[in-house]
N, C-alpha and C positions, 0 to 999 in steps of 0.2 A: 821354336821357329819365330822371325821376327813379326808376323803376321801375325801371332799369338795376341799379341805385347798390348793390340786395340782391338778389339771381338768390333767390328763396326756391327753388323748383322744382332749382335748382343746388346749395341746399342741403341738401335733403331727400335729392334724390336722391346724393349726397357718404356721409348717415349711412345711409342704408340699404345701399347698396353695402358700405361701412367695415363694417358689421358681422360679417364673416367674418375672424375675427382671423388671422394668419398670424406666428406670433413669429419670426420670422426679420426678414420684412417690419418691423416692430414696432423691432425692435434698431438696423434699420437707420435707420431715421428718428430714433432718437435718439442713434447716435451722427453723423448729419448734424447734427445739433440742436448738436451740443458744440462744432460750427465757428461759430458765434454770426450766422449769415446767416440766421437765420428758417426757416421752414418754411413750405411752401404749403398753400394751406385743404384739400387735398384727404388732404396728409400731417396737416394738426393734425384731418381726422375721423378717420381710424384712430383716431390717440394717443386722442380723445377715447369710441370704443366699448373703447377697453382693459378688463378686468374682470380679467385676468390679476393677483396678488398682488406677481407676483416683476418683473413688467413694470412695474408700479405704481410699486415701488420703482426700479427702474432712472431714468424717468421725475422721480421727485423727487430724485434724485442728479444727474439732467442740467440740471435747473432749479436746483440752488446751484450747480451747477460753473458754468453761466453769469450767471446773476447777478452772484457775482461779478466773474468775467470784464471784462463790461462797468460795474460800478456801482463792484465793488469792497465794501469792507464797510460803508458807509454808508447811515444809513436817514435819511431827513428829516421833519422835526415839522413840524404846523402845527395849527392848529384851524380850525372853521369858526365865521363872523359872521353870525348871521339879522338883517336889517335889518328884515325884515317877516313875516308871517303872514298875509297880505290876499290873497286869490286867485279870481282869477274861472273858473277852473276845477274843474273836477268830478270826477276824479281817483281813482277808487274806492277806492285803496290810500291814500292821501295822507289827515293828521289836519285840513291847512292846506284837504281840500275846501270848497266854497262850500256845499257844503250840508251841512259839518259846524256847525251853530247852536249848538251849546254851547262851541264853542272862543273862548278868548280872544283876540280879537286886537286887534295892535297890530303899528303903524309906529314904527319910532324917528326921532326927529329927527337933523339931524345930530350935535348937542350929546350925543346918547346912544349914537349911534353912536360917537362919537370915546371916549367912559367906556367901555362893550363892549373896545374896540380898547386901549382902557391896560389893563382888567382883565384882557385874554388876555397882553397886556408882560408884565405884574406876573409870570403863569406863568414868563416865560422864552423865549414865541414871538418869533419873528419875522418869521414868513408865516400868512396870515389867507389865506381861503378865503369872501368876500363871497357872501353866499347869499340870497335877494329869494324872496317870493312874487311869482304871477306876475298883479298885479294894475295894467295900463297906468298908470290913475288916481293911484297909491300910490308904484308902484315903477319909472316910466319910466326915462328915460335919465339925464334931472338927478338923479334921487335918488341914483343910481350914482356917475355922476361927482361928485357934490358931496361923497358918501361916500368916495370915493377920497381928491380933495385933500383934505378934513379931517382923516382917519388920518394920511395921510403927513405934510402940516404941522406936527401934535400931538401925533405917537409914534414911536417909533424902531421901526417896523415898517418892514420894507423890501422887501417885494413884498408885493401883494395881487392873489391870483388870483379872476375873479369865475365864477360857475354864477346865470346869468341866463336868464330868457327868450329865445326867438331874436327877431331884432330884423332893422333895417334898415340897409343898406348904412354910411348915413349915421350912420345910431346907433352903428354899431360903429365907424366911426371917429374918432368921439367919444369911444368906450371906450378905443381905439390911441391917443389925447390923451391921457388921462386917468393914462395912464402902468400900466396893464391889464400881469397878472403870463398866466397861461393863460385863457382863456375855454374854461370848463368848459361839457357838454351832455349830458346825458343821454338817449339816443331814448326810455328806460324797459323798452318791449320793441319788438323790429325785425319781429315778427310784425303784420302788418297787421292781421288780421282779431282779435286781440289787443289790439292799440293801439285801434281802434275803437270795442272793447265796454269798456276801461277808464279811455277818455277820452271820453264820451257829453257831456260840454257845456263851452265856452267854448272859444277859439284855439287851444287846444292840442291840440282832437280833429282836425288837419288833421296829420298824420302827414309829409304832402312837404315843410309849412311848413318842420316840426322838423327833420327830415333834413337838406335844405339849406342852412338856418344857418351850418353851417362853412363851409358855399363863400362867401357873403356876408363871415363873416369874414374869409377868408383875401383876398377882394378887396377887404376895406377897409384890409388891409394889418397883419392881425393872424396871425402866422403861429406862434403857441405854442397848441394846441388840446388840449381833453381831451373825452374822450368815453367811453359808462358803457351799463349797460343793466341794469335792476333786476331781479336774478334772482329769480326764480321766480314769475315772472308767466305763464313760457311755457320749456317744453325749454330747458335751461342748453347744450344742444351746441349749440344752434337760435342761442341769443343769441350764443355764442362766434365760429361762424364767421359771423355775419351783424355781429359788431364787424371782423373781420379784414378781410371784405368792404368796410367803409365804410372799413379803413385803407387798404388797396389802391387804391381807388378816389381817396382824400386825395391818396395819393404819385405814383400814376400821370398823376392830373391837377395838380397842383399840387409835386411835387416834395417835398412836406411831407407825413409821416404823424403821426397824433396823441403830442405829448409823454408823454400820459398814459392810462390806461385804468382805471376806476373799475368795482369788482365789490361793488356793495351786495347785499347778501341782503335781499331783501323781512322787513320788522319788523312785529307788531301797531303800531297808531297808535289812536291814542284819538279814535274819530269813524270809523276807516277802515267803507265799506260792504263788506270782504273778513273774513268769519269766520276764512278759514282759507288759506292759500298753496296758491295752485291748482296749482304743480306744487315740493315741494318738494325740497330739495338736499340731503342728507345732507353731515356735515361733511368725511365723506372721499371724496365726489364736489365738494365745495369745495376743497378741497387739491389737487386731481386738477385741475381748470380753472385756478387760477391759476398752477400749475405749470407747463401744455400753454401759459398764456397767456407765461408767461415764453420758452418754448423758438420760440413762433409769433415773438411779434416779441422780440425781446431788447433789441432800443434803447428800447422805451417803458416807462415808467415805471409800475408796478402798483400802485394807491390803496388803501384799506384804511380804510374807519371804523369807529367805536367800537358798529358796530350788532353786532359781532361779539364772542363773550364773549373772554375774558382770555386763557382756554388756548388756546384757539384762535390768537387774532391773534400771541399769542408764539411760536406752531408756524410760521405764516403768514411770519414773520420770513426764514425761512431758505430758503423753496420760491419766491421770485421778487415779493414784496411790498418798496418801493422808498419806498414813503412812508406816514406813520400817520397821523390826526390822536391825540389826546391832549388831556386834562379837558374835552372836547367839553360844549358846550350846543347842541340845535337849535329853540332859543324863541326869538324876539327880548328883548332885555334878559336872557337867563338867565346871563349871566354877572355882573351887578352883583344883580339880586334875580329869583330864579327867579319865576317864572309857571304859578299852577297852572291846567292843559288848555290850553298855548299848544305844544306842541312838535309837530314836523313828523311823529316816530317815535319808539319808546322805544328806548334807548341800552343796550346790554347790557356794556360798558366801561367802570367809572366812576373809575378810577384818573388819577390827577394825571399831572404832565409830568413833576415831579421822580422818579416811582413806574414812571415808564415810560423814563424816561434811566435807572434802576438794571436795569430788563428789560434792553433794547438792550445792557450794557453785560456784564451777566452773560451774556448770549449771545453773545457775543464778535464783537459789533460797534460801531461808532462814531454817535453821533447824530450828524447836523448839521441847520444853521439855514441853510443855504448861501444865497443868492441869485442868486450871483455870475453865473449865463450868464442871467442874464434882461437884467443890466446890464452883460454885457461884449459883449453880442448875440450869444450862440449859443444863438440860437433859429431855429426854420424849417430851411430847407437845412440851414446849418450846423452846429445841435443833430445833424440827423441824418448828416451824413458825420462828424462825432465820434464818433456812438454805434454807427453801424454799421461802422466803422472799430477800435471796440473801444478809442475814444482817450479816451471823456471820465472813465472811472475816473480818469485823471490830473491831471484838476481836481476832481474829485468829491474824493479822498481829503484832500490838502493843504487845500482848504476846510472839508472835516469837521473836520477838526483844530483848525483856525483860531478856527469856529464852536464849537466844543464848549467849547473854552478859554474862550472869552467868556462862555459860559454857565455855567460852573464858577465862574468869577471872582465873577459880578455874581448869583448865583440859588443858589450851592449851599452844602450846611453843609462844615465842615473834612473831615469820615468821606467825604462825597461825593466832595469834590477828590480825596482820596489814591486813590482808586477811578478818580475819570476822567482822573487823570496815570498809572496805568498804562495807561489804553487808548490813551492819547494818546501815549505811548512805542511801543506796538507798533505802533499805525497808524502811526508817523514811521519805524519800520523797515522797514514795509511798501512805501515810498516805495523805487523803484531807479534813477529818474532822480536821481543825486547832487548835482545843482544844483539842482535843484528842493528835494530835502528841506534843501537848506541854507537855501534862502531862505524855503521854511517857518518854519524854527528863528529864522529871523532876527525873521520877522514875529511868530512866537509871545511871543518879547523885548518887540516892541513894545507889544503885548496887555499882560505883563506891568507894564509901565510907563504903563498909562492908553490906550491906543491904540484904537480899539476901527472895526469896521466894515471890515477889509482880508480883502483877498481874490485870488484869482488868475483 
């Protein structure tokens, strides 16, 4: 039954119990945590009633110790592609609502889709993040896929992950054609009676539809998933273990838990009908959950956009966040000529790729542009007996390197290189498999010499 899928009553009753802190207890679940095998929902509500200072700290100390562990020091760029702003939904939080009437909207054609998709190149990406309102008429299945093959054809982008509406069996395997990097989903919130009151008109106020979705994908043989819940719509410990819950649920029935896990903080939107964030997060109970998120599942990968200010995301860096986007537009066409009242959210990051490759690099870690397990197929099972195995840092790292160099070469000024060949030195010592880092250096030559797009 779909109502299986979130025990809410299982989760309630998880935080209420948790709330009698016991630091001993407390210690002990985090240094379980540091064996990089996750924690169960019942151990991540403790960590999450933590209020203790010193426990606090202990906690974001075990979240870079694993991090690392499994990622290694690499962080991965991308931006996101709005194709549309056309929405038959009603969204209270949402600028793209139907019954926001002063917003601008606009569908790009392919032909401006494929300009967007050179204008984010031009940065230096290399993975796009396809993002659709959710209006059938506007933005069905072919406007996807036809958006796909055009990028690919006409840019040297080399995965494109999509966050689309939930769709049909058949539609998604159409998307698994189309040559589809993750299929992004957001529940929004996992609170039922939440979701209800915040989606009152068009497809999207059917809650089991949405939930679902991944199982449809995963049967039409799409097995790289990402999935998200917009804080502060509803209790942030509420939405925590009710994502954990629907990954549990992924792996137990299908072998597969989500690649990815996306932690937006609810933003003012221009049209939204929300004055105010019904339950807000303070930045150091944000810190505190992406941290518990890292230590819960350690193999998945923790998303991060630019709704979030500068200090912040660059603190966010080190406590268990796995990928940015970066010079983000969320308008359709806002990367060739912005649109004024077209955006989805206001942006509190407005800093460049090249602005945010000097962050990453000052913080002593490595960009990368990687692609490489989407197209060497470790994705689904695989991805995850690598990651929970503690294996795939060993392709993460040598690809960061690879990619980074690329981007050096083809995007950066002289003062930049001399900056990103030290980090690219230290990641290559970081490397302890001795034939691996050898054939790194090999490949890194190649780069050197014109070579461009290898990878392990």
């Amino acid at each position: 039954m779909v109502k299986n899928i979130i025990n809410e009553d299982k989760i309630n009753k998880l935080l209420a119990e948790s709330n009698q802190m016991n630091g001993k207890e407390i210690m002990e679940i985090i240094t379980k945590s540091r064996e990089c095998n996750g924690l169960t929902i019942e151990e991540t509500a403790k960590l999450l009633n933590v209020t203790d200072k010193s426990l606090e700290k202990e906690i974001f100390d075990a979240a870079r110790y694993v991090k690392e562990k499994i990622y290694g020091k690499r962080i991965v760029l991308f931006a996101p592609l709005y194709t549309s702003n056309e929405c038959t939904n009603n969204c209270l939080y949402c600028g793209f609502r139907a019954a926001n009437r002063e917003l601008h909207r606009k569908t790009l054609s392919v032909d401006e889709i494929v300009n967007e998709a050179k204008n984010i190149e031009q940065q230096g990406h290399k993975r796009i993040l396809l993002v659709c309102g959710e209006d059938k008429k506007k933005t069905h299945i072919t406007h996807i896929t036809d958006a796909l093959a055009a990028i690919y054809a006409n840019c040297d982008i080399r995965r494109i992950n999509v966050n689309a509406a939930p769709m049909m069996v058949e539609e998604f395997k159409r998307l698994k054609e189309a040559g589809i990097g993750t299929y992004q989903l957001f529940q929004e919130t996992y609170h039922r009676d939440t979701y209800k009151m915040m989606h009152p008109a068009g497809i999207k106020a059917d809650y089991d539809w949405r939930l679902t979705a991944l199982d449809r994908a995963l049967e039409a043989g799409i097995d790289d998933l990402g999935i998200g819940a917009l804080l502060g719509l509803y209790d942030y410990k509420f939405e925590v273990l009710a994502m954990l819950e629907h990954s549990e649920y992924l792996f137990n029935k299908y072998g597969v838990g989500p690649h990815t896990i996306s932690v937006p903080r609810l933003r003012p939107a221009f049209g939204s009908a929300l004055k105010e964030t019904p339950y807000p997060i303070s930045d150091m109970d944000f810190k505190k959950l992406v941290a518990i998120l890292r230590l819960a599942v350690p193999y998945t990968g923790i998303i991060l956009s630019t709704r979030e200010s500068a200090a912040l995301r660059d603190e966010l860096l080190s406590l268990g966040v796995s990928q940015i986007s970066a010079g983000s537009k969320t308008s359709p066409g806002g990367y060739g000529h912005e649109e004024e009242k077209s955006d989805q959210f206001y942006t509190t990051d407005h800093r460049t790729l090249n602005q945010m490759i000097k962050v990453i690099c000052d913080s002593g870690y490595i960009p990368s542009f990687c692609t490489a397990c989407y197209r060497r197929c470790r994705t689904g099972e695989h991805f995850m007996e690598l990651a929970r195995g503690g294996e795939i840092h060993e392709f993460c790292q040598p690809n960061a390197i690879l990619t980074f160099k690329e981007n050096l070469l083809d995007y950066a000024s002289q003062e930049d290189i001399a900056k990103g060949e030290e980090i690219i030195k230290k990641a290559l010592e970081e490397i302890e498999d001795q034939e691996l880092k050898k054939a790194t250096m090999e490949k890194l030559e190649l780069i050197e010499k014109g070579q461009r797009d290898l990878y392990f």
